[in-house]
C-alpha positions in Angstrom: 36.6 -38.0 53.6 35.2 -36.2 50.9 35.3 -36.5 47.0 35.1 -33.7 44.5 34.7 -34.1 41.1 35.1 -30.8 39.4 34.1 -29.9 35.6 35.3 -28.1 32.4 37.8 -25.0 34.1 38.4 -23.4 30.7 41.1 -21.1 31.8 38.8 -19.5 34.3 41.0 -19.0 37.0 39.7 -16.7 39.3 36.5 -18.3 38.9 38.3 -22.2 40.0 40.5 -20.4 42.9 37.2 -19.1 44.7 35.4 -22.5 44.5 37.8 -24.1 45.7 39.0 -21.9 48.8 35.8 -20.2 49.4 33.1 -23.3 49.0 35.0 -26.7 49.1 38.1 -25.7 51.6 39.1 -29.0 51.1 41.2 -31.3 53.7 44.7 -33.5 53.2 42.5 -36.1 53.6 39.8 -35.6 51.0 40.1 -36.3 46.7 39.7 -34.1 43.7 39.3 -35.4 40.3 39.5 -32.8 37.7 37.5 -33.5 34.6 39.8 -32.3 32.0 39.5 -29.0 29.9 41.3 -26.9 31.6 42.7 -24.9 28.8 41.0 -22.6 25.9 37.9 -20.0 25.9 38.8 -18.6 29.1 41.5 -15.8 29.5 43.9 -17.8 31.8 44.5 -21.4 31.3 48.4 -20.9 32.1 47.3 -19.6 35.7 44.7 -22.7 35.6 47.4 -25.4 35.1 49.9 -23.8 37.3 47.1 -23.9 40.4 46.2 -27.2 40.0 49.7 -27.9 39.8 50.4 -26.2 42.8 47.3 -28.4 44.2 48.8 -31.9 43.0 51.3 -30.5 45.7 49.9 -29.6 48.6 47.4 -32.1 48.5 48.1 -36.0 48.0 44.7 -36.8 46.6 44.0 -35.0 43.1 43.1 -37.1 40.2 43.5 -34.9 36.9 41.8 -36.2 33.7 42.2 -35.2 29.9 40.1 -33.5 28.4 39.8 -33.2 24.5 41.2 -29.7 24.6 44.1 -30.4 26.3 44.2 -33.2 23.7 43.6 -30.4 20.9 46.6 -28.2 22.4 49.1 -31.6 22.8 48.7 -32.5 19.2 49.1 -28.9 17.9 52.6 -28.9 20.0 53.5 -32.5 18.4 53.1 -31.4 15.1 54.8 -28.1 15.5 57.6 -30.4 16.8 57.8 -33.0 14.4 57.2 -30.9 11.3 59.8 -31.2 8.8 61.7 -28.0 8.8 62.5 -27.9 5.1 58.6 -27.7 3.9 57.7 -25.2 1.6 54.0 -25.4 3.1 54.3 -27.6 7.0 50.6 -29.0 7.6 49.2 -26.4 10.2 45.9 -28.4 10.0 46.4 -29.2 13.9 46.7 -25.7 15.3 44.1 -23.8 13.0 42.2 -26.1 14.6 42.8 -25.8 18.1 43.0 -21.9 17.7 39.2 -22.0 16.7 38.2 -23.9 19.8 40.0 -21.3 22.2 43.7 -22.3 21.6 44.3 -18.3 20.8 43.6 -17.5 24.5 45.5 -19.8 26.1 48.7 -19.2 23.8 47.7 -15.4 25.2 48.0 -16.6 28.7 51.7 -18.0 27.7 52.6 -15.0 26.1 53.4 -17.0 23.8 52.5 -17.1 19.8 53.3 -20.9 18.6 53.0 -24.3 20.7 56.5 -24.6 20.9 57.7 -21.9 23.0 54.9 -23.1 25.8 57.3 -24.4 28.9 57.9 -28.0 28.7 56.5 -29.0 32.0 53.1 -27.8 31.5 53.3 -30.0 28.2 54.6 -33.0 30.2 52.0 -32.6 32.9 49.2 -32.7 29.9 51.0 -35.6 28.7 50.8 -37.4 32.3 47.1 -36.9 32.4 44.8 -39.9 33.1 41.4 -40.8 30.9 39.3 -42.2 33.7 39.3 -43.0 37.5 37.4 -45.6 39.1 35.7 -45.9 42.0 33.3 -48.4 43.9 29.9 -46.4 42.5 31.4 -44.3 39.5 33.1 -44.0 36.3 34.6 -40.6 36.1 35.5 -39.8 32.5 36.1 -36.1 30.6 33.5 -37.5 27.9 32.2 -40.6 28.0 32.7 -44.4 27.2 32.3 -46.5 23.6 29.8 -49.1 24.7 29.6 -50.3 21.4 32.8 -52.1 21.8 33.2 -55.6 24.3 35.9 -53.1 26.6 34.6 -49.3 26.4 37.7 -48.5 28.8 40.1 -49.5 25.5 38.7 -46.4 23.3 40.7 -43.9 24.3 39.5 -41.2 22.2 35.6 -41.8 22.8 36.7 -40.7 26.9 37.4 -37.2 25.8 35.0 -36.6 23.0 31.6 -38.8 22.5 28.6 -37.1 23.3 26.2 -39.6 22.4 25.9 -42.6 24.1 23.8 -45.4 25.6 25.4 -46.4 29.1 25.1 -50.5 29.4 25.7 -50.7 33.2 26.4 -54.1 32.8 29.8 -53.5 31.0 31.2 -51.2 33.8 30.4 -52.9 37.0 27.0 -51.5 37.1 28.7 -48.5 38.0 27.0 -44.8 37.2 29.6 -42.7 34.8 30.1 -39.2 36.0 31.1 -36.7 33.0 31.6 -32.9 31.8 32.3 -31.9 28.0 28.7 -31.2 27.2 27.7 -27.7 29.0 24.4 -27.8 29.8 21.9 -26.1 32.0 22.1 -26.6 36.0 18.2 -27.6 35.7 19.1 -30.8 34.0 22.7 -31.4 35.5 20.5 -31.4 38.8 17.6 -33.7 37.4 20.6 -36.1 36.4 22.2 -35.7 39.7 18.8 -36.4 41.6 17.7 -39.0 39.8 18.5 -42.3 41.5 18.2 -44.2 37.8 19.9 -41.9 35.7 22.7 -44.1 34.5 25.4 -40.9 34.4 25.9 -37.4 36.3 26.6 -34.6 33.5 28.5 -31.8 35.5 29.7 -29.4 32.6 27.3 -26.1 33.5 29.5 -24.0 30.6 31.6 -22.0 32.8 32.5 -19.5 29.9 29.0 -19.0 28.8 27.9 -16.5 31.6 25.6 -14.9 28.8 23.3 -17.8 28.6 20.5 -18.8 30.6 21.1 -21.5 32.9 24.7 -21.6 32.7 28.0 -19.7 33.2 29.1 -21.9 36.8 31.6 -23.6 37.7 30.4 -26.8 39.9 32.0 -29.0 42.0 30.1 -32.5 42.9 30.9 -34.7 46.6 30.3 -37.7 45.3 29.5 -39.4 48.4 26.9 -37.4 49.7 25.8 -36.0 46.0 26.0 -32.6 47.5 26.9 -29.8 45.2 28.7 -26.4 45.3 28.9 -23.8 42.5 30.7 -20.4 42.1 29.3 -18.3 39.2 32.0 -17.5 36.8 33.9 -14.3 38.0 36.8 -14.1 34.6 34.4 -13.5 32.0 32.1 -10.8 32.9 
């Protein structure tokens, strides 16, 4: 049985169809844990979500963390909800935000101009999305963990954002964290991936930034065997 861990999608759909059914072909038997960031930058995080959907169905195995921009998206649709209709000037402090980290594309891919008129279950699945899965070796987080606190698995917010932080084995089981959110070149993802000390696995390679050197891949990592599969990103050309 295999386990897949799987990066920051970004709404690039094509690009997460063909490494999955052309280099991971998984089994009923095997697990996928998602990352998180499945929305934003891309041009189809409305197809993204409805695949892995569609996955969480055929397959009984697929973990799907959140990410800080499906955190992003989730707030601007609360707020947007919960405004108070009769203000002159409603705080829109939550979706200028989220629009200038990508949340313009992926109201595109609804067809859609404001949070509100995205289809409930897509927000409902975002709102069912776990912050970490455990396993006998590895922490699997979107981010990272708070090790400045006695429980880093209480910090909620430090699993989908920190990018800074000093792993204390000690406070996790002496387990290895496994994490996306920070793109970085494949060079050093496979130095962190290689390296039997490294106390985490980074696994973001930027999947929307084709243009730069040493990135623009979508990875996917078996966690058993450390073997890992990549399909160069085929939605933003």
């Amino acid at each position: 049985m295999n386990h897949w861990v799987i990066p920051d999608i970004h709404g690039c759909h094509k690009t997460l169809k063909s490494l999955i059914e052309n280099h991971i072909s998984p089994s009923k038997e095997d697990t996928i844990t998602f990352l998180g960031d499945y929305v934003d930058r891309g041009p189809h995080s409305k197809k993204v979500m409805s695949y892995i959907m569609k996955l969480q169905k055929e397959f009984p195995n697929v973990n799907c963390l959140r990410g800080n921009h499906e955190e992003y998206m989730l707030e601007a649709y609360r707020r947007e909800k919960n405004r108070k209709w009769y203000h002159l000037f409603p705080d829109k402090s939550a979706l200028k935000l989220w629009k200038s980290v990508g949340g313009k594309q992926t109201l595109r891919s609804f067809k859609v101009k404001r949070p509100l008129d995205i289809p409930e279950k897509y927000i409902k699945w975002l709102e069912n999305l776990k912050y970490y899965v455990l396993t006998d070796k590895y922490v699997i987080v979107h981010a990272g963990l708070n090790f400045e606190i006695e429980d880093p698995f209480s910090d909620k917010l430090a699993m989908i954002q920190l990018r800074n932080f000093k792993v204390k084995p000690e406070k996790i089981g002496n387990r290895k964290i496994i994490h996306g959110h920070v793109p970085l070149s494949l060079d050093f993802i496979l130095s962190t991936i290689e390296d039997e000390n490294s106390p985490y696995i980074a696994l973001d390679n930027g999947c929307y930034r084709r243009s730069k050197v040493g990135m623009g891949s979508l990875l996917a990592l078996e966690i058993n065997s450390l073997r890992i599969v990549s399909q160069v990103n085929i939605d933003i050309i």
